[in-house]
C-alpha positions as a Markdown table, in Angstrom:
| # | Residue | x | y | z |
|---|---|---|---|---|
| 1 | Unk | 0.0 | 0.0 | 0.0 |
| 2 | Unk | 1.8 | 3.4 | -0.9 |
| 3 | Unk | 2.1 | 6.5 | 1.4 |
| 4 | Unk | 3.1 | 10.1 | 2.0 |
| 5 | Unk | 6.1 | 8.3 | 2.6 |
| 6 | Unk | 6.5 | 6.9 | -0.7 |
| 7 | Unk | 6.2 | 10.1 | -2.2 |
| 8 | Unk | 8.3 | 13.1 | -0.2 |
| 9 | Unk | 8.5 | 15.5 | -2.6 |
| 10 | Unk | 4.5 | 15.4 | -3.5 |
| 11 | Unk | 3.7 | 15.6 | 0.2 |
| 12 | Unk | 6.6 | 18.8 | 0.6 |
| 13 | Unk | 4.3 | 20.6 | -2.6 |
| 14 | Unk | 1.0 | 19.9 | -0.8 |
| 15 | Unk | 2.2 | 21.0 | 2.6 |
| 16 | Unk | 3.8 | 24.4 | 0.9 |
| 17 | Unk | 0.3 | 24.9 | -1.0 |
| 18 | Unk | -2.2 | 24.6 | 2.3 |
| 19 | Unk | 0.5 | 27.3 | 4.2 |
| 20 | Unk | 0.3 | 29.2 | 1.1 |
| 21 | Unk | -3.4 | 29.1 | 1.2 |
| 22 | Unk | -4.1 | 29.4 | 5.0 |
| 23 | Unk | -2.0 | 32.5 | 5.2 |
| 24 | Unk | -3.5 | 34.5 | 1.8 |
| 25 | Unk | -6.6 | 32.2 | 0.9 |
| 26 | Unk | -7.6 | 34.8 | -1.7 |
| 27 | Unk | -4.2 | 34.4 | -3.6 |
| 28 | Unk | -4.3 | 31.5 | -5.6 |
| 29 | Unk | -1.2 | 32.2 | -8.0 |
| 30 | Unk | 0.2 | 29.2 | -6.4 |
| 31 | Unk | -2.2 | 26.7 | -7.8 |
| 32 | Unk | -1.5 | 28.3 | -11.4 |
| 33 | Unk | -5.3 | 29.9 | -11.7 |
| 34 | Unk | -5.9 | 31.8 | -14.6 |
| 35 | Unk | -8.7 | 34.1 | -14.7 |
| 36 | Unk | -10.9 | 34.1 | -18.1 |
| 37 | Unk | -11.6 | 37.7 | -17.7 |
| 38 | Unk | -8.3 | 39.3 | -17.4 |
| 39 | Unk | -5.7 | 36.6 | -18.4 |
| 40 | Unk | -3.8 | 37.1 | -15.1 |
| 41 | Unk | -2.8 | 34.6 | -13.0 |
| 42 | Unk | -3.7 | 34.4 | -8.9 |
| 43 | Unk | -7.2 | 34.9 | -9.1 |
| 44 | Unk | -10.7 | 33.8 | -10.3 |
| 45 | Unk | -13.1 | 35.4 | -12.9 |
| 46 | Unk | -15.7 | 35.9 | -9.8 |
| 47 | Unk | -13.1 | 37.8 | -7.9 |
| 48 | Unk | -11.5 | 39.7 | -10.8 |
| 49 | Unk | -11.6 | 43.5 | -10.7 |
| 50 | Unk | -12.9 | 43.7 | -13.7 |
| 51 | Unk | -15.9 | 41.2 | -13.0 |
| 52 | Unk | -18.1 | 44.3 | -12.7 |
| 53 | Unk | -17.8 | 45.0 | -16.2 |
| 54 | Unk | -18.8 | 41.7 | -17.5 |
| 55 | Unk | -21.4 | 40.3 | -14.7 |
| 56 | Unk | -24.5 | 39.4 | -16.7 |
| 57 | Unk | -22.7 | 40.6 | -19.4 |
| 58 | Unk | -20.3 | 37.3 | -20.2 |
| 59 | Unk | -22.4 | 35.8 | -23.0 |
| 60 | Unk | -22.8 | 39.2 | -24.8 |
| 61 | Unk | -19.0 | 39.9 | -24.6 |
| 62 | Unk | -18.2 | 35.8 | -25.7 |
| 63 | Unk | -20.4 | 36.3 | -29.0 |
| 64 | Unk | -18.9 | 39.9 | -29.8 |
| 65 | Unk | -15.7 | 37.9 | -29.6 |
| 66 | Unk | -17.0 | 35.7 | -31.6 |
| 67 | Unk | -18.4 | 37.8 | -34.2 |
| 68 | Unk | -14.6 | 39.7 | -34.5 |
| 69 | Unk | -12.9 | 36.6 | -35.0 |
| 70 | Unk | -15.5 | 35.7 | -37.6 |
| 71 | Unk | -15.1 | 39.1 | -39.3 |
| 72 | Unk | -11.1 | 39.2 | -39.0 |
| 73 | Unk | -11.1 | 35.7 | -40.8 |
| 74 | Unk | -13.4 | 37.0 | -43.7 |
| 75 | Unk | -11.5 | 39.4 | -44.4 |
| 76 | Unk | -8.5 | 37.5 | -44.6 |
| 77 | Unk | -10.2 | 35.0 | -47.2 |
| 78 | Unk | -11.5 | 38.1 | -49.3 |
| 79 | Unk | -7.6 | 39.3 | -48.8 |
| 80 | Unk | -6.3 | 35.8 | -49.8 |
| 81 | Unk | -8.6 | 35.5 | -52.7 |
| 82 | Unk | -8.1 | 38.9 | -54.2 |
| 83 | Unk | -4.1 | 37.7 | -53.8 |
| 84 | Unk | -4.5 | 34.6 | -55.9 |
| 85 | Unk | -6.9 | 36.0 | -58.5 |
| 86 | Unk | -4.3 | 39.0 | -59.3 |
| 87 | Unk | -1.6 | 36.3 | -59.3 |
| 88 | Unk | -3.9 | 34.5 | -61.8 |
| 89 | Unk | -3.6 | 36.9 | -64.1 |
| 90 | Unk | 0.2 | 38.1 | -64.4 |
């Protein structure tokens, strides 16, 4: 049967983590978070600074997103054909 024992440097990460969080249980850059919102690491989206902007708002600003993206990649296809239809004809 394995134990803490069997693995000492797992158990020294896990003890360093709970300190970590015990003494700043609101700074979570030690698990590696990444908040969706900002792209910074240490916190979540629900305690970002800018969650006031978005609250309610996340589904609106994911299909503006979306709609960008989907007009930046038109426009390089109208870019890409224009290209190839002047090569065409040299």
């Amino acid at each position: 049967m394995l134990n803490c024992q069997s693995y000492p440097e797992t158990l020294s990460q896990i003890l360093n983590i709970q300190q970590a969080l015990s003494q700043k249980p609101e700074d979570l850059e030690i698990l590696g978070l990444k908040c969706y919102l900002c792209e910074r690491v240490g916190h979540m989206a629900i305690h970002c600074e800018n969650y006031c902007m978005f609250k309610g708002n996340i589904e609106a600003q994911a299909i503006e997103s979306l709609h960008l993206l989907e007009e930046a990649i038109r426009r390089q296809v109208r870019q890409r054909t224009s290209h190839h239809k002047i090569m065409r004809e040299i």
